[in-house]
Each structure stands twice: as structure tokens, then as C-alpha cells.
C-alpha positions as CSV (number, residue, x, y, z in Angstrom):
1,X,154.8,161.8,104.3
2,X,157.4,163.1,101.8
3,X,159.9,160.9,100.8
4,X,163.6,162.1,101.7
5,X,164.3,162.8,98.0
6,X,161.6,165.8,98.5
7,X,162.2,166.7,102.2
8,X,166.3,166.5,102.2
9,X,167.7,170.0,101.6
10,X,171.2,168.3,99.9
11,X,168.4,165.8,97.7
12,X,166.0,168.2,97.0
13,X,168.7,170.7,95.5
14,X,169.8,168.0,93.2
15,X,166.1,166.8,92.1
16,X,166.0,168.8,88.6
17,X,169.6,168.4,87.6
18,X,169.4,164.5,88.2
19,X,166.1,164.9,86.1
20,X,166.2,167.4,83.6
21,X,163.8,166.2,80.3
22,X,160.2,167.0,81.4
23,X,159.2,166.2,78.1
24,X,156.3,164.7,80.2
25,X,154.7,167.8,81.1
26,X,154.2,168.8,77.8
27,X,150.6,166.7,77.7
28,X,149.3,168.7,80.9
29,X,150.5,172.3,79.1
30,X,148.5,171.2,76.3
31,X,145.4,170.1,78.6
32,X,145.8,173.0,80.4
33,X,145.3,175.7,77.2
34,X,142.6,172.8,75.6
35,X,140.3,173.4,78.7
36,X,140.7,176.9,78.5
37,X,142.0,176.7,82.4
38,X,142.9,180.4,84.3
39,X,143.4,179.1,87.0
40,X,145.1,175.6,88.5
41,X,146.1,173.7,91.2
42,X,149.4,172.1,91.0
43,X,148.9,169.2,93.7
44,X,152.5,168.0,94.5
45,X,154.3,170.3,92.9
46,X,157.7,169.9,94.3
47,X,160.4,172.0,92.7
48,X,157.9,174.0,90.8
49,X,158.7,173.1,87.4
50,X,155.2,172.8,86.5
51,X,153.7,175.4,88.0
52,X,156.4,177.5,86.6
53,X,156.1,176.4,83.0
54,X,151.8,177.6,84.1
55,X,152.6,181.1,85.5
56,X,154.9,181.8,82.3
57,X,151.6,181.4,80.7
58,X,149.9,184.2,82.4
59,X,148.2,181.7,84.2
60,X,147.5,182.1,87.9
61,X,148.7,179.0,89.5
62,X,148.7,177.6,93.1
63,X,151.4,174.6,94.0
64,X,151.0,172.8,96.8
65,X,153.5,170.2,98.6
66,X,154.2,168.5,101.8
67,X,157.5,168.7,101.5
68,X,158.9,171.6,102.7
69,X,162.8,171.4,101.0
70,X,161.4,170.9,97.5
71,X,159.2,174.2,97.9
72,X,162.2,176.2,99.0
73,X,164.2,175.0,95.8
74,X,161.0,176.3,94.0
75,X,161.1,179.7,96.0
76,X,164.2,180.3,94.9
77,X,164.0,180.1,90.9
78,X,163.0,182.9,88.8
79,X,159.4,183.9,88.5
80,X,158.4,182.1,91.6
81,X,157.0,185.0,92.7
82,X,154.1,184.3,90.2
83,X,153.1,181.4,92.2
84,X,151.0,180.6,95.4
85,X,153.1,178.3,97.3
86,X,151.4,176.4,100.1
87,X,152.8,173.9,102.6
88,X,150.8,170.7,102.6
89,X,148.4,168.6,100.8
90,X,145.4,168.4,99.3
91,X,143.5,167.3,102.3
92,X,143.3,170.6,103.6
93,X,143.1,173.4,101.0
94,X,141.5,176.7,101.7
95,X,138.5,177.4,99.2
96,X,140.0,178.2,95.8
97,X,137.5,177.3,93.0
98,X,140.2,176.4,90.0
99,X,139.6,175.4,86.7
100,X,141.7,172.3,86.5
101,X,144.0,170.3,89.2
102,X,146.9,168.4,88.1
103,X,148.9,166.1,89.9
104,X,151.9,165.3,87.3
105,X,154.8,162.7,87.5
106,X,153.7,159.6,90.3
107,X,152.5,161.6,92.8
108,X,148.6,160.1,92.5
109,X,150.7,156.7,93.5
110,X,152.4,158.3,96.0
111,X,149.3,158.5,97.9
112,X,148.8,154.8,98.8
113,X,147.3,154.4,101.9
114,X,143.4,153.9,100.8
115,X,141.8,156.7,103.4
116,X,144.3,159.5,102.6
117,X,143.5,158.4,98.1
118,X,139.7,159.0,99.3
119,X,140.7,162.4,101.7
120,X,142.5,164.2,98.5
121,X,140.4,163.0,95.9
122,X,137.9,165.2,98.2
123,X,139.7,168.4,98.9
124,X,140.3,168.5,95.0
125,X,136.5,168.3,94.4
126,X,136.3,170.7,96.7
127,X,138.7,173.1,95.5
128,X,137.5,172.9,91.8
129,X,134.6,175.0,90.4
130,X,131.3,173.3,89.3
131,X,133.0,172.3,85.9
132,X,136.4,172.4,86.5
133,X,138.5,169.5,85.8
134,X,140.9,167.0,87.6
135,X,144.0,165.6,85.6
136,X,146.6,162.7,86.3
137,X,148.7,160.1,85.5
138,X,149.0,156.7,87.1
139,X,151.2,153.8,85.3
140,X,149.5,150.4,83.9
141,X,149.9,147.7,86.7
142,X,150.0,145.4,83.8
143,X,153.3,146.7,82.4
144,X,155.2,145.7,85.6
145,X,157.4,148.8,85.0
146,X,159.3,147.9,88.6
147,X,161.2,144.8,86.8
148,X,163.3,147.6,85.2
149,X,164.1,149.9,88.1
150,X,167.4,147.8,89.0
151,X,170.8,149.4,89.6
152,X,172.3,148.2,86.0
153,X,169.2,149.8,84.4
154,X,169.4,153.0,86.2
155,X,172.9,153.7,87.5
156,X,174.3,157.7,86.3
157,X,177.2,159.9,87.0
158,X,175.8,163.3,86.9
159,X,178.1,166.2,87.4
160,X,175.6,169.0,88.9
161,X,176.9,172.2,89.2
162,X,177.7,173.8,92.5
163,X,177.9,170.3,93.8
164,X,180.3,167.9,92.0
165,X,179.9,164.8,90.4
166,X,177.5,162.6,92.1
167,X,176.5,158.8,91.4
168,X,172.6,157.5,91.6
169,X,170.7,155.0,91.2
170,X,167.6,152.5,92.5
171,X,166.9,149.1,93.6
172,X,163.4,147.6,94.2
173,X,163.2,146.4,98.1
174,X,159.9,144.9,97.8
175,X,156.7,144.0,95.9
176,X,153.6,143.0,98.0
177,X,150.5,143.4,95.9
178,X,149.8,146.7,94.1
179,X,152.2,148.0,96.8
180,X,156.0,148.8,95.2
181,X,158.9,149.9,97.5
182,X,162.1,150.9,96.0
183,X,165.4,152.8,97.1
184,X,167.2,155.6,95.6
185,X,171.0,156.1,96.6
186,X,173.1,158.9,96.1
187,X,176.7,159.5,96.5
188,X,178.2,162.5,96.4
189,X,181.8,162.8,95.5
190,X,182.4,166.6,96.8
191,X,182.7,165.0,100.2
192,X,181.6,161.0,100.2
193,X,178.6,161.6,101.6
194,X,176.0,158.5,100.7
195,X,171.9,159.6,101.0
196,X,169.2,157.5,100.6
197,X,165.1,157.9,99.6
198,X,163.0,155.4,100.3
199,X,159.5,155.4,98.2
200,X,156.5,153.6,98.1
201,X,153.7,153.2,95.1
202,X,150.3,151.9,94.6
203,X,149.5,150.5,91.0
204,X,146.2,151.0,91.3
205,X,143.7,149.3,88.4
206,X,141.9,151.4,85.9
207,X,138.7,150.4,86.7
208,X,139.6,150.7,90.3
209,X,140.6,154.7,89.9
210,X,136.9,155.3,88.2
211,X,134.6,153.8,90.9
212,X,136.8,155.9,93.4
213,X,136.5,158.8,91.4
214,X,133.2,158.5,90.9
215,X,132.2,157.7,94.9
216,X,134.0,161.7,95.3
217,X,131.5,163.0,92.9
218,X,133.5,163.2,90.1
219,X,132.8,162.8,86.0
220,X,135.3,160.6,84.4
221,X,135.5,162.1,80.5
222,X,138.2,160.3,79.4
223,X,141.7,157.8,79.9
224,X,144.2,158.9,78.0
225,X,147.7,158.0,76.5
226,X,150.9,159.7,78.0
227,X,152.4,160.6,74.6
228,X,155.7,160.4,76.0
229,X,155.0,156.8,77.4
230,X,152.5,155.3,75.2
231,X,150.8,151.9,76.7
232,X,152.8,152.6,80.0
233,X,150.4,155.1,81.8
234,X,146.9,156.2,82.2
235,X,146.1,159.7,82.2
236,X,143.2,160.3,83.7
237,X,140.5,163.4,82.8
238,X,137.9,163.6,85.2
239,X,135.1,166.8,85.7
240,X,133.6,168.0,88.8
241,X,129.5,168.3,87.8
């Protein structure tokens, strides 16, 4: 399940302006033109940023999401008409043989319950062709990058427009094992309404993500740096035989 920062129509609108350096992406662009890749799945795509910044390319690009406010925001944007939206996950894709799958941002720790990690790692095998690759990012347990979501660290006044000025920021709620919970809150002054999102993510181990990987079938050719975030995430490149 989405969190409400994805699925809430009023959050969902407000998810790029609260968030607008995706400096991040620019690895996976670069991935994407070194592997040659035509065609790619965009697992959790949300407001189509991504697979927007893909179909610019001229490359044909499928996003899927299961959370269905963030895909009408990415509907809505120019070009989106390049771009096979879908409605979902990657549990249940229909036979699309791409040349690389992304998942971008958290959303590999999004997935934390141990039977759905297993389920998607599986419809992505099955969705790539017989060399196509698998790319994603998961942060470094050992960084304990959690201790710095607090409200001091994170608070911001954004004044998005359309909407007015609103206030954000996130506390953790709780830490039990390589599960982390923490809240976003979001105040809008327009009319004093207060929204929360409530999120959940596994910090899995590195040496934990390659035996699952390679129990779905998959070739792991590399961990990489996030150039953005160097020693803070592991970027994962792993090829279906």
C-alpha cells in the first residue's frame, strides 16, 4: 500500500514542488544510455519525473505505480502522452520484455514486507528480456541516515504555486530492527488544513539484497556509488541471464 503522500490528491499535487532537485536521477539517465536500453520499466514511478526525463529521450517507457493520485499528477504534465501508465505494481505486469527496470528514490525499501520483496523481484525478472538489466538504490544500514530525519533538520516553508505557502517536515515514530517508521506533516496555510503520511522502510544489508537477487535468477554485475550521495547508498546493477 501507498503511503498518503502518493495516494492524497492535495499531497500528491504538492510532491514535486516540495521536491524539486532530482539531481539523483541523473545516475539512472546515464545507466540507462550506458546499457544501450530502448525500452524501460519505471517501477514506482509516481509523478513521472523519471519516466518523463526517459520518453524525452525517444525512449519508450512504461511507469508503473500503485498509487493512483501520483499517476494522475503524471497524466497531467506535458509529454505524458509518451508514456505507458499502469495502475499497480510489479507483482502483476503483463509480458513486456524491457531492456532495463529501474526503481529510483526509496521505493526498493518501500517494499518491506519479505513475501511481496521476493513477489516483485519476480515480476521484474519476468518482465525483462534474457539480458536485460535491473537497477536500484537502497541506502547503507550502517549510515543510520534516520538520526537526521527530525523536525529541526527538516522543517521548510515552501510557497507552491496555485496553493500557497505551506509548512513540512518529518519526525521518526519508530525504529525496530531494519524496519524505520517515520511521519511527514504538512500544513497548508491557504486554509489550515494539517495532512499527514505515514512511511515505512526496510534497510536491508548488502549482502542480504544479493542472495535475494540471486534466489529470483538474477546476475548481480555490480554495487555502485550514488554520485549524488557517495557512501550513503548502494545502487545496485543486476542482469537477467
Amino acid at each position: 500500500m501507498a503511503d498518503e503522500g502518493f495516494t492524497h490528491p492535495r499531497l500528491a499535487a504538492i510532491y514535486d514542488p516540495l521536491d524539486p532537485d532530482r539531481s539523483d536521477l541523473d545516475a539512472y539517465l546515464r545507466m540507462a544510455e550506458e546499457f544501450g536500453a530502448r525500452r524501460v520499466l519505471d517501477i514506482g514511478c509516481g509523478t513521472g519525473v523519471f519516466a518523463l526525463l526517459l520518453a524525452a529521450r525517444s525512449i519508450e517507457v512504461v511507469g508503473v505505480d500503485p498509487a493512483l493520485a501520483s499517476l494522475d499528477v503524471a497524466r497531467g504534465k506535458p509529454g505524458a502522452e509518451r508514456v505507458r501508465w499502469i495502475h499497480g505494481d510489479a507483482t502483476e505486469l503483463p509480458p513486456m520484455h524491457v531492456d532495463l527496470a529501474t526503481m529510483t528514490a526509496n521505493v526498493a525499501m518501500q517494499i518491506v514486507e519479505a513475501d511481496a520483496w521476493r513477489e516483485t523481484l519476480r515480476g521484474i525478472h519476468a518482465a525483462l528480456r534474457p539480458g536485460g538489466r535491473l537497477v536500484f538504490e537502497t541506502r547503507n544500514p550502517a549510515r543510520r541516515a534516520w538520526e537526521e530525519w527530525t523536525r529541526e533538520a527538516s522543517y521548510a516553508v515552501t510557497d507552491v504555486a496555485g496553493v500557497g505557502v505551506v509548512e513540512s517536515w518529518v519526525e521518526v515514530t519508530a525504529v525496530e530492527g531494519q524496519l524505520v517508521s517515520f511521519r511527514w506533516t504538512y500544513v497548508f496555510a491557504a486554509d489550515g488544513q494539517v495532512l499527514t503520511s505515514d512511511s515505512t522502510l526496510r534497510f536491508r544489508e548488502r549482502e542480504e539484497i544479493g542472495a535475494e537477487l540471486a534466489a529470483r535468477g538474477f546476475a548481480v554485475e555490480d554495487v555502485r556509488d550514488a554520485p549524488d550521495r557517495p557512501g550513503r547508498e548502494f545502487v545496485f546493477v543486476a542482469r537477467r541471464p
